[in-house]
DSSP file (Angstrom, degrees, kcal/mol; ACC not computed):
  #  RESIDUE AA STRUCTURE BP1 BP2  ACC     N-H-->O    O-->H-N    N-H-->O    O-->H-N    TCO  KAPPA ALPHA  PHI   PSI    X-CA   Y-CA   Z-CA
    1    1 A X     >        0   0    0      0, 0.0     4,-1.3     0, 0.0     5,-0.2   0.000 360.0 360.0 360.0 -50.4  137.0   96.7   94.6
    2    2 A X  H  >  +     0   0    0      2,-0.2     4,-0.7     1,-0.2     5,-0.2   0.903 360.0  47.2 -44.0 -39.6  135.0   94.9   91.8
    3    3 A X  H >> S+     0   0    0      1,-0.3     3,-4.2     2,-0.2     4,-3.2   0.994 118.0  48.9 -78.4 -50.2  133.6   91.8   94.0
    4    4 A X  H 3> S+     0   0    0      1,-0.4     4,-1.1     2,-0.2    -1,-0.3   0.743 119.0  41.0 -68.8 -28.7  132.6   95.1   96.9
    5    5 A X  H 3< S+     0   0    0     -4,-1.3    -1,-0.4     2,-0.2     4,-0.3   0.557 112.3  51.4-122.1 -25.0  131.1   96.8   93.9
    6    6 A X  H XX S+     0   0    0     -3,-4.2     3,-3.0    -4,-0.7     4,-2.4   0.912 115.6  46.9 -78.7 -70.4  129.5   93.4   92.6
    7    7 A X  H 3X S+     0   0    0     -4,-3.2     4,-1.1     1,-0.3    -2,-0.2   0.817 109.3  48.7 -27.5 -65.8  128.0   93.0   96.1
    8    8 A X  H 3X S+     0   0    0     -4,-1.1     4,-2.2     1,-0.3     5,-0.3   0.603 109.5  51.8 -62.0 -27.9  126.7   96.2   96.6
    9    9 A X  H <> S+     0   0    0     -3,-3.0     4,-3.1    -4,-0.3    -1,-0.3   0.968 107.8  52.3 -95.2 -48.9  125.0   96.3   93.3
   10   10 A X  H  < S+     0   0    0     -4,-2.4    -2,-0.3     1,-0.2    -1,-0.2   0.453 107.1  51.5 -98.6  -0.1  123.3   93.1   93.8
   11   11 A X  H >X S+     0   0    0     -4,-1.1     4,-5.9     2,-0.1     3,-0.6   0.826 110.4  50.9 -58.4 -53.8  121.8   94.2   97.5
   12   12 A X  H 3X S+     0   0    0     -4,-2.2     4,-3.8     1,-0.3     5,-0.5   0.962 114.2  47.8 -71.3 -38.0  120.2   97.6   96.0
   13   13 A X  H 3< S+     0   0    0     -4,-3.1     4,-0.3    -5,-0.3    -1,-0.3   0.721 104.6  50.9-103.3  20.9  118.9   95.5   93.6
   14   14 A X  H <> S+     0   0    0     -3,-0.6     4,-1.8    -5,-0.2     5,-0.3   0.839 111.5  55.1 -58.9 -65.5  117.5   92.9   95.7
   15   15 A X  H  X S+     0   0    0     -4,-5.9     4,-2.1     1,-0.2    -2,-0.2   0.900 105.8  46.1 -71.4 -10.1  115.9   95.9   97.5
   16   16 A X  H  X>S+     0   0    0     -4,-3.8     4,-2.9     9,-0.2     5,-0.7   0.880 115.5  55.0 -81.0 -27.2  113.9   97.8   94.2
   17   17 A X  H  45S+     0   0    0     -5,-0.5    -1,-0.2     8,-0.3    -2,-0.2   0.761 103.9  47.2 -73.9  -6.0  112.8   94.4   93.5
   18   18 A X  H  <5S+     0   0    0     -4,-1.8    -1,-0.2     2,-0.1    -2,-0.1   0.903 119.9  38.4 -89.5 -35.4  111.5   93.9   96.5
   19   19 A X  H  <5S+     0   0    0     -4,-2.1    -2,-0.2    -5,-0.3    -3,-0.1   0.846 129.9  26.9 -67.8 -36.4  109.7   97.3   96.5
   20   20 A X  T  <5S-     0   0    0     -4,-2.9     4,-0.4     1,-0.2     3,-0.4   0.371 116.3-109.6-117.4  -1.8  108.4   97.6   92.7
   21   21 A X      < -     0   0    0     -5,-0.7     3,-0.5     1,-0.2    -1,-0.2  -0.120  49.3 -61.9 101.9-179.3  108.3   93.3   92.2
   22   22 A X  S    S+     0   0    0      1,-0.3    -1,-0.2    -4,-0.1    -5,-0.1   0.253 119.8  82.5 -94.0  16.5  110.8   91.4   90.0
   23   23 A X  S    S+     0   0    0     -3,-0.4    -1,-0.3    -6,-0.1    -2,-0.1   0.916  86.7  57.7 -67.2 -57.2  109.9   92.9   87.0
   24   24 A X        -     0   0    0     -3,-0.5     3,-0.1    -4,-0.4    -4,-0.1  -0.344  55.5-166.1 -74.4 154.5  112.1   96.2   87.6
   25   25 A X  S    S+     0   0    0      1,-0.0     2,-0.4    -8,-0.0    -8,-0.3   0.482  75.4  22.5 -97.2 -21.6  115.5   96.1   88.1
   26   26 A X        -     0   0    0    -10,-0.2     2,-0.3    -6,-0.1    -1,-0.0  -0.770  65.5-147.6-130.4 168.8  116.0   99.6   89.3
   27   27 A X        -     0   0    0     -2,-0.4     2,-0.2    -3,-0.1   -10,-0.0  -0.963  11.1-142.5-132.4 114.3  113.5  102.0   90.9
   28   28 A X    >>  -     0   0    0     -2,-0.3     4,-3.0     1,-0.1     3,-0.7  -0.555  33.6-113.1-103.2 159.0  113.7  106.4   90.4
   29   29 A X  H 3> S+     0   0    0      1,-0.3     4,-1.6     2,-0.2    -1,-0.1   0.713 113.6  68.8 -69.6 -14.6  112.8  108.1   93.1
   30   30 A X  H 3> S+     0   0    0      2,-0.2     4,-1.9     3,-0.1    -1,-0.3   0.705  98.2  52.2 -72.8 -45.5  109.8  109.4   91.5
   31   31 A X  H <> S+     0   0    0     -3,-0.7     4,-2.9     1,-0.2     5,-0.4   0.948 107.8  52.4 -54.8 -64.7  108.3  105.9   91.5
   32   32 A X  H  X S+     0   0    0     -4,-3.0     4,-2.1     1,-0.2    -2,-0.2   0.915 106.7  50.6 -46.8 -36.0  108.9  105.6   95.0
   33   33 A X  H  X S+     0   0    0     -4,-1.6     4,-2.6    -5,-0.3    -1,-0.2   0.902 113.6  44.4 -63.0 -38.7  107.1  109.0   95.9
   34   34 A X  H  X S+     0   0    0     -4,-1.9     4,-0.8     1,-0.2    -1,-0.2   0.625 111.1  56.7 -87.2  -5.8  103.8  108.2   94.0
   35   35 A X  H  X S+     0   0    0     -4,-2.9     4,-3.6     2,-0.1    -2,-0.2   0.811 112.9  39.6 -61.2 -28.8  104.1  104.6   95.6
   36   36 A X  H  X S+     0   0    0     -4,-2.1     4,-2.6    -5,-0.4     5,-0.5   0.980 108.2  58.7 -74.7 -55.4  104.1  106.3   99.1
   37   37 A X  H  X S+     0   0    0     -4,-2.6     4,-1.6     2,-0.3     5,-0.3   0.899 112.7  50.0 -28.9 -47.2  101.4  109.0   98.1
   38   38 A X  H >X S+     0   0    0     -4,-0.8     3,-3.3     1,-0.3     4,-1.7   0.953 104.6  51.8 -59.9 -73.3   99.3  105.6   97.4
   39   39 A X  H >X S+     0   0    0     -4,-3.6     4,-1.6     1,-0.3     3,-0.7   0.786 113.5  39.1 -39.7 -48.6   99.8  104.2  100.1
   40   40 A X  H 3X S+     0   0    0     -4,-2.6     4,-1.0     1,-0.3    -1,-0.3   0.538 114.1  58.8 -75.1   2.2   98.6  107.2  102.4
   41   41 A X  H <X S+     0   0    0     -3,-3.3     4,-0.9    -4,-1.6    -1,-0.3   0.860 110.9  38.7 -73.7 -52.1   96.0  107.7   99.9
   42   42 A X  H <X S+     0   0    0     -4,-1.7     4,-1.4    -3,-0.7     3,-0.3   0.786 117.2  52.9 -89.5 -40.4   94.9  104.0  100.7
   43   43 A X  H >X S+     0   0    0     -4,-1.6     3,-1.5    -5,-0.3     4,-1.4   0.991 111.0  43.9 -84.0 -67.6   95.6  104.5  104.6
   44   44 A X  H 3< S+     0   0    0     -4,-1.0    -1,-0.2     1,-0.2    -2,-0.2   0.434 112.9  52.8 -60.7   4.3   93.4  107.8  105.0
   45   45 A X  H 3< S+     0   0    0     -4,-0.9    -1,-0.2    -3,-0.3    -2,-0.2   0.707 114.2  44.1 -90.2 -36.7   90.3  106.1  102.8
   46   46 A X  H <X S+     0   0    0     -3,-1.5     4,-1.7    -4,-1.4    -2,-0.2   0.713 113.7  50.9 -76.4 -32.1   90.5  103.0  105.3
   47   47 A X  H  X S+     0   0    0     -4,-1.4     4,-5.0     1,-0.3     5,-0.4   0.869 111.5  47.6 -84.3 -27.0   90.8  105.4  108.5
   48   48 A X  H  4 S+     0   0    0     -5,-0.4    -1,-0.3     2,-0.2    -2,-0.2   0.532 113.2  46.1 -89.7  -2.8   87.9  107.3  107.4
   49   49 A X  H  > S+     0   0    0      3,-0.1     4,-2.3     2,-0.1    -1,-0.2   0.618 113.0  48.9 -89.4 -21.5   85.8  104.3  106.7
   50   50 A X  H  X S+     0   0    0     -4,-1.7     4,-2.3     2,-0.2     3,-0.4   0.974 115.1  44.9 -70.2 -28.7   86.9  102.8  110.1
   51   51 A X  H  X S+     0   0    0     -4,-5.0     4,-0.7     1,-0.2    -1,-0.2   0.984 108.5  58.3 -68.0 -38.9   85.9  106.4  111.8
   52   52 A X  H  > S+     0   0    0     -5,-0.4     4,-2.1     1,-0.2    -1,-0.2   0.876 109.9  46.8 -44.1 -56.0   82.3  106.3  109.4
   53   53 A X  H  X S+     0   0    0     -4,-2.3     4,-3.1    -3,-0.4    -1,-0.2   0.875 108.0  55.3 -35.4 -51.9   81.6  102.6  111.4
   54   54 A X  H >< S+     0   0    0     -4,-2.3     3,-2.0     1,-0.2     4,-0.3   0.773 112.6  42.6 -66.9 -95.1   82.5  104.2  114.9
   55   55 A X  H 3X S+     0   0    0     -4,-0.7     4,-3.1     1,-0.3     5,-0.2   0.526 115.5  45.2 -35.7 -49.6   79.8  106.8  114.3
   56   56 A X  H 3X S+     0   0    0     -4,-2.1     4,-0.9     1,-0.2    -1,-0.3   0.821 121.0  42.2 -79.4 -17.7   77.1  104.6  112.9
   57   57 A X  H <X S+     0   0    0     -4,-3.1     4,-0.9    -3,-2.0    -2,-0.2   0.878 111.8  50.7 -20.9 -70.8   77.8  102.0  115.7
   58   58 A X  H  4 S+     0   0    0     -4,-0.3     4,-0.3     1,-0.2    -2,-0.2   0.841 114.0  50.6 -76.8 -32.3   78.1  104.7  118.4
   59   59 A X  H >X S+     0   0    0     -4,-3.1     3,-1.1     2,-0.2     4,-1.0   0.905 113.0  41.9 -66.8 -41.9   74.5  106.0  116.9
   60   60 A X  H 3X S+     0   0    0     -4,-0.9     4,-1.9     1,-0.3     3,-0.4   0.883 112.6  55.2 -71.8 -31.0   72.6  102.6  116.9
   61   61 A X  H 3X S+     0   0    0     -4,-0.9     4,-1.2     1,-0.2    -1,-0.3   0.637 112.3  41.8 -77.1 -12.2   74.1  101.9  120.4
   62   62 A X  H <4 S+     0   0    0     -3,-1.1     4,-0.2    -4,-0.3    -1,-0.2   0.597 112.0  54.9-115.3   5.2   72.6  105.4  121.7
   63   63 A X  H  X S+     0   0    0     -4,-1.0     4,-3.8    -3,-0.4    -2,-0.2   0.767 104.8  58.1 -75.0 -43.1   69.0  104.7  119.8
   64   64 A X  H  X S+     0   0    0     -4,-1.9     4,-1.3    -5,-0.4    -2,-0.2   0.925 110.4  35.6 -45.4 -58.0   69.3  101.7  121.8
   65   65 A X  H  X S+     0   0    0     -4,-1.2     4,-4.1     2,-0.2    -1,-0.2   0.915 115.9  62.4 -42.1 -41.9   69.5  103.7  125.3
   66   66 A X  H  > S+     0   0    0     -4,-0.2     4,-0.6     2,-0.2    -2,-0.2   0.972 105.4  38.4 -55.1 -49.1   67.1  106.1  123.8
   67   67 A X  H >< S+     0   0    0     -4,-3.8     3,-4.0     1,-0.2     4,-0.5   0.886 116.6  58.6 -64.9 -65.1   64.2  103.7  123.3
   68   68 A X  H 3X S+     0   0    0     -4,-1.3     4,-0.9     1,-0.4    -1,-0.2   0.513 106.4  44.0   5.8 -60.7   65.1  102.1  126.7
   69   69 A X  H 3< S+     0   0    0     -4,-4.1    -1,-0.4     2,-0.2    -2,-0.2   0.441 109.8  55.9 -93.0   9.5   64.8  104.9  128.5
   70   70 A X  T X< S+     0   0    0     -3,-4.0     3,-1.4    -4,-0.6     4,-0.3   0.803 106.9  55.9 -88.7 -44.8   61.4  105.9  126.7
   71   71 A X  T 34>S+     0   0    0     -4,-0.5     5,-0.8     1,-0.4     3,-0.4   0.721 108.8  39.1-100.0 -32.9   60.1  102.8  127.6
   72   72 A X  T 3<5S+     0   0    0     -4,-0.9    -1,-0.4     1,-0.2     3,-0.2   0.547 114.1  56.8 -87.9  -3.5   60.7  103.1  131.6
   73   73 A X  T < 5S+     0   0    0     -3,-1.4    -2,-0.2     1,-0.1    -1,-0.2   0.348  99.1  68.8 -98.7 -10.3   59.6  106.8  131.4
   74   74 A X  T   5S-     0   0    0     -3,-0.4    -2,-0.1    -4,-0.3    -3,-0.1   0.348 126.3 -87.0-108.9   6.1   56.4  105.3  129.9
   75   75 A X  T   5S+     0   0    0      1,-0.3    -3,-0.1    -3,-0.2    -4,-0.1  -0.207  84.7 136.1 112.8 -48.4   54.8  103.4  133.0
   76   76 A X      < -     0   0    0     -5,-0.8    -1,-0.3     1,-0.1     2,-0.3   0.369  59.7-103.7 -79.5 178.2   56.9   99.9  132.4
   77   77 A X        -     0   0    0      1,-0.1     2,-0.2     4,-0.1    -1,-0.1  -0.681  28.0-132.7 -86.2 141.7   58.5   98.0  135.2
   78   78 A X     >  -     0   0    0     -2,-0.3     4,-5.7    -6,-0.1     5,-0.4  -0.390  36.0 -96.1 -77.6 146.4   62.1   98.3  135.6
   79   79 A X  H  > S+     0   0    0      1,-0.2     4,-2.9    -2,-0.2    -2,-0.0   0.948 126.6  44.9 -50.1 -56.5   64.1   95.0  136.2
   80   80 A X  H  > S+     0   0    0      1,-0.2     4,-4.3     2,-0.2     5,-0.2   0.846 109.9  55.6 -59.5 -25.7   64.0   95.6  140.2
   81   81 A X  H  > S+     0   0    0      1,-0.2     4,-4.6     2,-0.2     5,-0.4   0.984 107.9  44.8 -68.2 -42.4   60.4   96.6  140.2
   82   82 A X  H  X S+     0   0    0     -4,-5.7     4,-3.9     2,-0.2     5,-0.3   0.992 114.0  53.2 -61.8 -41.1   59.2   93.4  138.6
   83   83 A X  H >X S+     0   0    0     -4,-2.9     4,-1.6    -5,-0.4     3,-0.9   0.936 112.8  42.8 -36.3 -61.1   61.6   91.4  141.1
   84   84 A X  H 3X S+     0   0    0     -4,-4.3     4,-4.8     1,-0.3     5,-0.4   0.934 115.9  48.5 -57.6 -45.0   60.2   93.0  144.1
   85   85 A X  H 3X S+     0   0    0     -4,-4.6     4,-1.0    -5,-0.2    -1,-0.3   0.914 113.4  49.5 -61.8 -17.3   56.7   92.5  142.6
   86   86 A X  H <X S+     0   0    0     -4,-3.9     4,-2.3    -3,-0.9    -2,-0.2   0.931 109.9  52.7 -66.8 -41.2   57.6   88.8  141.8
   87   87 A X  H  X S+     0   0    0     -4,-1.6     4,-3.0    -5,-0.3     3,-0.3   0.962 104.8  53.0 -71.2 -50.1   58.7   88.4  145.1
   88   88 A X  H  X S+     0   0    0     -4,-4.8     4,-1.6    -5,-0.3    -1,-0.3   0.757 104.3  55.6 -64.7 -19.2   55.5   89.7  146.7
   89   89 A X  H  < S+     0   0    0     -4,-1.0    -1,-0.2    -5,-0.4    -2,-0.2   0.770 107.7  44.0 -85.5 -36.2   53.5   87.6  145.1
   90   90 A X  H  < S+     0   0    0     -4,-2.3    -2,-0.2    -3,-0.3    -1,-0.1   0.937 107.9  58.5 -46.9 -49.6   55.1   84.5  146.1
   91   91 A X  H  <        0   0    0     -4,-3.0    -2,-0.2     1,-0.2    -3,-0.1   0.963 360.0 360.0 -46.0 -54.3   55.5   85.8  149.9
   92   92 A X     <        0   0    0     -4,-1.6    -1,-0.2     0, 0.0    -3,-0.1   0.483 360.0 360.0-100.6 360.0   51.3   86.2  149.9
């Protein structure tokens, strides 16, 4: 019963040391709660920076169209028009 008791004692505290580092020996459940609270503090500041990228991304990539398509609405040649006019000018 001792050695099962010995055992046992020296798994749980393998596993707070693994969670709170080898200082502690033990861990209260109250540590653990404000460790998780960090962490999903830490996870929902990282998702809301990654979503902050996508938006200023998705906006430079649709300025990009924008001017694009100012710029063919404005008299310039479109990739096929200049072929065909390249082409005609070879033919004659």
């Amino acid at each position: 019963m001792q050695d099962n008791r010995k055992g046992v004692e020296e798994k749980l505290t393998s596993a707070c040391q693994e969670i709170s580092g080898r200082m502690e020996e033990w861990i209260s459940i109250e540590t653990l709660y404000m460790n998780q609270e960090r962490r999903n503090k830490n996870v929902a500041i990282t998702n809301s920076q990654t979503r902050a990228e996508k938006v200023k991304t998705h906006g430079t990539s649709y300025q990009c169209q924008s001017a694009n398509d100012r710029t063919n609405r404005h008299g310039h040649q479109t990739n096929q028009e200049w072929e065909s006019s390249r082409t005609r000018q070879h033919t004659s």
